[in-house]
mmCIF file of the C-alpha atoms, coordinates in Angstrom:
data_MODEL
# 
_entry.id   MODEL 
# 
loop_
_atom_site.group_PDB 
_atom_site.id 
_atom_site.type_symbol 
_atom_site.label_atom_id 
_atom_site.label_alt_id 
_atom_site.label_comp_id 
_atom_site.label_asym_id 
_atom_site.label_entity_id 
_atom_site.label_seq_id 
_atom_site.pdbx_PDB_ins_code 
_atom_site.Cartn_x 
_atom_site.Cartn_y 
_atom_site.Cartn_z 
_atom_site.occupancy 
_atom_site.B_iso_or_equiv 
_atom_site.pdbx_formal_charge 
_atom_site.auth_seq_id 
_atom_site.auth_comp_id 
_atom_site.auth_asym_id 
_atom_site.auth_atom_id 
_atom_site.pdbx_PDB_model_num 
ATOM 1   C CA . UNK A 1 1   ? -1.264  6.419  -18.089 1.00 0.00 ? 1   UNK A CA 1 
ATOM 2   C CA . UNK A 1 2   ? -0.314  10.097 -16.685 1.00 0.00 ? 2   UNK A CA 1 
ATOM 3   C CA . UNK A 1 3   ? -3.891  9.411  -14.174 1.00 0.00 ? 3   UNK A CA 1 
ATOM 4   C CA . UNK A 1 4   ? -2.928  6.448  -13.034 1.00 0.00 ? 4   UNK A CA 1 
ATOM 5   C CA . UNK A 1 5   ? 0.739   7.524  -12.915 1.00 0.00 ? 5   UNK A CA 1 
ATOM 6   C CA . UNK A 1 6   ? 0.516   10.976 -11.502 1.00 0.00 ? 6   UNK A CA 1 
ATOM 7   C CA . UNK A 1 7   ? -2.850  11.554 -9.949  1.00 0.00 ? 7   UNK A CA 1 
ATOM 8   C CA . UNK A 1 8   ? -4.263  8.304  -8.544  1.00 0.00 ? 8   UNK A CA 1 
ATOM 9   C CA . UNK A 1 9   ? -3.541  4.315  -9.389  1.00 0.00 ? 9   UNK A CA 1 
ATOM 10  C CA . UNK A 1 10  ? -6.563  3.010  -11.375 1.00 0.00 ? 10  UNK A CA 1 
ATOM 11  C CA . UNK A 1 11  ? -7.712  6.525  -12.460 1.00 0.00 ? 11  UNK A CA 1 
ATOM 12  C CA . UNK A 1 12  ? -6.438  5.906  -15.359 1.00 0.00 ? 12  UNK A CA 1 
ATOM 13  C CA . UNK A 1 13  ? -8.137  2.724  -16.515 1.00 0.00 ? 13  UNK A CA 1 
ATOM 14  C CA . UNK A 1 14  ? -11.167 4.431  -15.167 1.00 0.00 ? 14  UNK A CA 1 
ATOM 15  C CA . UNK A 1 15  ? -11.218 6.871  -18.154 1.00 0.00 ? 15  UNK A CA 1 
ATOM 16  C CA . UNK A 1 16  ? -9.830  4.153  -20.747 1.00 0.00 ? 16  UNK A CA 1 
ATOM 17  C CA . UNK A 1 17  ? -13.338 2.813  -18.860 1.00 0.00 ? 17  UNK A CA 1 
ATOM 18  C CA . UNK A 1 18  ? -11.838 -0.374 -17.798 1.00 0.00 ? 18  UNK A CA 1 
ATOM 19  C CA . UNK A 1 19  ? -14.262 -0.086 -14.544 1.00 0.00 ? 19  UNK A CA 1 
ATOM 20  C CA . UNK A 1 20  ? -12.821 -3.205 -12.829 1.00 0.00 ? 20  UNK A CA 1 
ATOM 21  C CA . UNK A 1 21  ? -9.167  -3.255 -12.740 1.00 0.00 ? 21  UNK A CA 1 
ATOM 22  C CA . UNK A 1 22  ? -9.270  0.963  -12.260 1.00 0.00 ? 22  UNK A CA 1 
ATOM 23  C CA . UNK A 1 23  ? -11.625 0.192  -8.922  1.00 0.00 ? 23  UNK A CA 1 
ATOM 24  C CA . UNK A 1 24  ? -9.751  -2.833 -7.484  1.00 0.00 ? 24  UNK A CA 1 
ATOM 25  C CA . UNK A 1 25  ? -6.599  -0.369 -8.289  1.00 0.00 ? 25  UNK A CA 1 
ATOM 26  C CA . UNK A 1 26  ? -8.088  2.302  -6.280  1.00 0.00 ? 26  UNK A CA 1 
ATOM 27  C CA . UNK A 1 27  ? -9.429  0.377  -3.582  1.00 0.00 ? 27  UNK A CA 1 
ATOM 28  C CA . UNK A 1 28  ? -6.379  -1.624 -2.357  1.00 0.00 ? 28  UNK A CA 1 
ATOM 29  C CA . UNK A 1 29  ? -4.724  1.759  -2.663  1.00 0.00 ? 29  UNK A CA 1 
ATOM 30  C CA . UNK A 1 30  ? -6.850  3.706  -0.687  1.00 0.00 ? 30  UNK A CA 1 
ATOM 31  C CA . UNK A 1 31  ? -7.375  1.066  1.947   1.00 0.00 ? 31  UNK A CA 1 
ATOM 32  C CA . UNK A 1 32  ? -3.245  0.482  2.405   1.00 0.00 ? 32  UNK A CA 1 
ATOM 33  C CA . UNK A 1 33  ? -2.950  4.654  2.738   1.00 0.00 ? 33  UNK A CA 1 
ATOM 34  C CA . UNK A 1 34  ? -5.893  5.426  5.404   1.00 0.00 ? 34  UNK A CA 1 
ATOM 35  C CA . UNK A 1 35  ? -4.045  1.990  7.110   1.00 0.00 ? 35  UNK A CA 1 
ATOM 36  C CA . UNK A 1 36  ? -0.928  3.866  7.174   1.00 0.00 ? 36  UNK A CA 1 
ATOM 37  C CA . UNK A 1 37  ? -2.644  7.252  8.043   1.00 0.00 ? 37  UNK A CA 1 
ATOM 38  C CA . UNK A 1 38  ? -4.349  5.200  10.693  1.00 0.00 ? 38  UNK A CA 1 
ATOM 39  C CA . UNK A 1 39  ? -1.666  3.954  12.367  1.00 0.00 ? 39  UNK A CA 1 
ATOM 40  C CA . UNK A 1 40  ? 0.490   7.083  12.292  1.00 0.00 ? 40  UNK A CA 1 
ATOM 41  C CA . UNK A 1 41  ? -1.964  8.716  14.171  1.00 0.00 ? 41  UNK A CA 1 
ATOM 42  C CA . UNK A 1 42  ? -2.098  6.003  16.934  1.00 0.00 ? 42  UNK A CA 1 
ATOM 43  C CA . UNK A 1 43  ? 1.692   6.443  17.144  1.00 0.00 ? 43  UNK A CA 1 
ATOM 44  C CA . UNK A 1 44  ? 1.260   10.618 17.111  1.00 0.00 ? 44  UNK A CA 1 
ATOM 45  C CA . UNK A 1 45  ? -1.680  9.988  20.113  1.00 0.00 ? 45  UNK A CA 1 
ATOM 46  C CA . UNK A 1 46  ? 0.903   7.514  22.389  1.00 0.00 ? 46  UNK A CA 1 
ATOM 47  C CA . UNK A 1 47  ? 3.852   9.935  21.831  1.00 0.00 ? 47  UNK A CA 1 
ATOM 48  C CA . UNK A 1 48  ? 1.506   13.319 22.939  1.00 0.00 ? 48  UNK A CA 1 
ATOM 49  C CA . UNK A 1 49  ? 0.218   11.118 25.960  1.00 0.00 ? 49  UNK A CA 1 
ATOM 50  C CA . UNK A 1 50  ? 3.947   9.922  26.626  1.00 0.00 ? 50  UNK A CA 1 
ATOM 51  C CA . UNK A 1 51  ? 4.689   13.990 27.090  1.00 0.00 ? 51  UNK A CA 1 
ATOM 52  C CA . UNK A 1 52  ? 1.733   14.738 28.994  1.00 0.00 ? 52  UNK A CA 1 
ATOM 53  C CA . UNK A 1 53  ? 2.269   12.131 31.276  1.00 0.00 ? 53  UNK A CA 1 
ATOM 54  C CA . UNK A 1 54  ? 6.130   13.670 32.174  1.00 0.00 ? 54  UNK A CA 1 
ATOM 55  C CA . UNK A 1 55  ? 5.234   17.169 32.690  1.00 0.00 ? 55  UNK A CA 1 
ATOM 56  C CA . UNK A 1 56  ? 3.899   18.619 29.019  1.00 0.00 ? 56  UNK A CA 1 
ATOM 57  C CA . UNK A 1 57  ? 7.647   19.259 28.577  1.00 0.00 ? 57  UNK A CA 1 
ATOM 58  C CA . UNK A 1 58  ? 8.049   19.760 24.733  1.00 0.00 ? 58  UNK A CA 1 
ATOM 59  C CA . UNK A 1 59  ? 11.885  19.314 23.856  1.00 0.00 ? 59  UNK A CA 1 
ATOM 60  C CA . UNK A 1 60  ? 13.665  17.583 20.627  1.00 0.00 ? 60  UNK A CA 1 
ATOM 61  C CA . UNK A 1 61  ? 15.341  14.559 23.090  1.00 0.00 ? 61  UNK A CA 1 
ATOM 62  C CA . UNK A 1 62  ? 12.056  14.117 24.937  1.00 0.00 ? 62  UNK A CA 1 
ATOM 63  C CA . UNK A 1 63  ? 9.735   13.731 21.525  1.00 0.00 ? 63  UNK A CA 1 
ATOM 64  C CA . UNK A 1 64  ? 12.379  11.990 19.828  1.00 0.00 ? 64  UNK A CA 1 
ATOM 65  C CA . UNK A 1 65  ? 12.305  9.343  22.779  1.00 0.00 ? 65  UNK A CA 1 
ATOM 66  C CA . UNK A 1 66  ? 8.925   8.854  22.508  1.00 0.00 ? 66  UNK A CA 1 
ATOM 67  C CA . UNK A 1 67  ? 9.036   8.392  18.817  1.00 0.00 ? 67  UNK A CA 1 
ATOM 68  C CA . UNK A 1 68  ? 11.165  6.064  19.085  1.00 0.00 ? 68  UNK A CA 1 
ATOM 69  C CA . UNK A 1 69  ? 9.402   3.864  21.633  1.00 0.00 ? 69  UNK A CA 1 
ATOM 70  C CA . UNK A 1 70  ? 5.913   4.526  20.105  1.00 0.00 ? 70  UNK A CA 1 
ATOM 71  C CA . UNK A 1 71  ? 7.224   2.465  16.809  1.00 0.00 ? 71  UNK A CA 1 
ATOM 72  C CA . UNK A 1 72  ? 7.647   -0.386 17.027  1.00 0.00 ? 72  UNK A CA 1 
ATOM 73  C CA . UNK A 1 73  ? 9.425   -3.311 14.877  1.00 0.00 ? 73  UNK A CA 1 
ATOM 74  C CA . UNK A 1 74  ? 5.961   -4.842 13.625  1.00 0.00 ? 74  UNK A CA 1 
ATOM 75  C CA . UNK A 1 75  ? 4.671   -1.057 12.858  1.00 0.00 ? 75  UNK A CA 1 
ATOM 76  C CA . UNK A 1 76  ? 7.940   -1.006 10.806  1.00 0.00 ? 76  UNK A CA 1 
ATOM 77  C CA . UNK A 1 77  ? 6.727   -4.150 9.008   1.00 0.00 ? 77  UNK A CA 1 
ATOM 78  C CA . UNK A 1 78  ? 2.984   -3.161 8.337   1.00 0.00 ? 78  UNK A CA 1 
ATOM 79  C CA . UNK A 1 79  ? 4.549   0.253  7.117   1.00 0.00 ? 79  UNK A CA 1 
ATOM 80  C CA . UNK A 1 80  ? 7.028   -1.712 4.819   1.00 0.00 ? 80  UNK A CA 1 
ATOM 81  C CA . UNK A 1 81  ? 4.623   -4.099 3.442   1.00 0.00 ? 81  UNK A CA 1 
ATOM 82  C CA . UNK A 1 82  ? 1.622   -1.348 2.985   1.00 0.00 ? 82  UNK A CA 1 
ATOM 83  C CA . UNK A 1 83  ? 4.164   0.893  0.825   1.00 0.00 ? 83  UNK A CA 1 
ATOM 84  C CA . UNK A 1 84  ? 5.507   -1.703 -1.263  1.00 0.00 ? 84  UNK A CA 1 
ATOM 85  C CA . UNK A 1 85  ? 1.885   -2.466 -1.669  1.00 0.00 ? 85  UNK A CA 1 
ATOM 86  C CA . UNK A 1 86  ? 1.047   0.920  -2.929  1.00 0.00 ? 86  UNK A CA 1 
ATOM 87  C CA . UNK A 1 87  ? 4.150   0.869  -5.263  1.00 0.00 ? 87  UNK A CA 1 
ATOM 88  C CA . UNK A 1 88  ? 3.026   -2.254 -6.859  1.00 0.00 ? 88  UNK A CA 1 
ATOM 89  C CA . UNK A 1 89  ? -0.361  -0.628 -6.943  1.00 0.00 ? 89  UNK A CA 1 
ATOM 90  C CA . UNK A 1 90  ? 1.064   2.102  -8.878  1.00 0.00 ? 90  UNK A CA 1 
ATOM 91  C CA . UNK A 1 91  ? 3.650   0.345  -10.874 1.00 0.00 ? 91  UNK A CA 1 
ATOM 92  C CA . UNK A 1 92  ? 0.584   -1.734 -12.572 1.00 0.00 ? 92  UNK A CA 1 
ATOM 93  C CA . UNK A 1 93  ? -1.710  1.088  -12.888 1.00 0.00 ? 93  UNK A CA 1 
ATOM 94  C CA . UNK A 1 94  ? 0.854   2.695  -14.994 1.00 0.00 ? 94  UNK A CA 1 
ATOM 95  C CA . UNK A 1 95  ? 2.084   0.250  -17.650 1.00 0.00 ? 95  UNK A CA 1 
ATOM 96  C CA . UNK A 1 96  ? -1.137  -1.449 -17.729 1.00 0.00 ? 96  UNK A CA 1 
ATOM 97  C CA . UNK A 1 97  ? -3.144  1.414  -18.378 1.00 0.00 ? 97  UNK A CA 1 
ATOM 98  C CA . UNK A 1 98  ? -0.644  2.358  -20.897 1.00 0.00 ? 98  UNK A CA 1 
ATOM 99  C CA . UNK A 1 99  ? -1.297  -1.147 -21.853 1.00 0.00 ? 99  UNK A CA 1 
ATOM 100 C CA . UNK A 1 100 ? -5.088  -0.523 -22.242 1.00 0.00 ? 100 UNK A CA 1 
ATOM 101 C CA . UNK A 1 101 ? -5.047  2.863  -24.115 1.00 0.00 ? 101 UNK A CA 1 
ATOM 102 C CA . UNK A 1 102 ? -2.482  1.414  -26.609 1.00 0.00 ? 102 UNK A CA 1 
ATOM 103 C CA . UNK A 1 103 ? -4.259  -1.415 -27.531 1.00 0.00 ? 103 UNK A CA 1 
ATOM 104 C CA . UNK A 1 104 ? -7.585  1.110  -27.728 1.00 0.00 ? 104 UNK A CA 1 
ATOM 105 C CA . UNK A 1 105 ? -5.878  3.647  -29.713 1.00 0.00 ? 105 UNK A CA 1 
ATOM 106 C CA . UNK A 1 106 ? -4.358  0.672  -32.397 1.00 0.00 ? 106 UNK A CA 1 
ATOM 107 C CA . UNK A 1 107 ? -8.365  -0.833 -32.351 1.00 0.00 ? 107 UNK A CA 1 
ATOM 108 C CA . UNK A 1 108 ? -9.673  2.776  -32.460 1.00 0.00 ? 108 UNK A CA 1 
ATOM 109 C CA . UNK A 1 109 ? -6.801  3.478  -36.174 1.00 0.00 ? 109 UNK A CA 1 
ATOM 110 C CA . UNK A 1 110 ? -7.642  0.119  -37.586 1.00 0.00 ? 110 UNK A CA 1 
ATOM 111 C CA . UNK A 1 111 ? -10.827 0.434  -37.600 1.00 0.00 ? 111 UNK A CA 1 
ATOM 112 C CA . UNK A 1 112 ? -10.276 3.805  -39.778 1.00 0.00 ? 112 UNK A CA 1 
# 
């Protein structure tokens, strides 16, 4: 539970070696992050092009301008829906691999 929890969704069931639910954990997680990484970079590329194009002038109101017109309201969206994504991802990864280990470690006492 602390893998999944702590370290990396699905890590956890990937050491209680429930292979399936620990990849397809990992895998929506890691594809929703390097989406977000992704498109924070495009945003980071328009905003240093935005200042290039006026001068190379670096000051707080110019880079907070272009910021601010480098996001827009569907970025805010894909953002919004890719972390709540990655919550879920997490949120399931944790009780269900405490799930998994719980129901190993009763099997595992039983069968003593």
């Amino acid at each position: 539970m602390l893998l999944s929890g702590l370290v990396f969704p699905g890590l956890g069931h990937v050491v209680l070696k429930a292979y399936k639910r620990g990849i397809a954990l990992m895998v929506i997680t890691a594809v929703c992050f390097i989406i977000i990484i992704k498109t924070a970079l495009q945003q980071v590329n328009t905003v240093i092009e935005k200042i290039q194009s006026e001068g190379g002038v670096i000051d707080l109101d110019s880079v907070t301008q272009a910021a601010n017109q480098a996001v827009s309201s569907a970025d805010q969206v894909t953002y919004n829906v890719l972390y709540f994504i990655m919550i879920c991802c997490w949120l399931v990864g944790v009780i269900d691999a405490y799930r998994v280990g719980n129901a190993k470690d009763n099997k595992t006492s039983s069968a003593d």
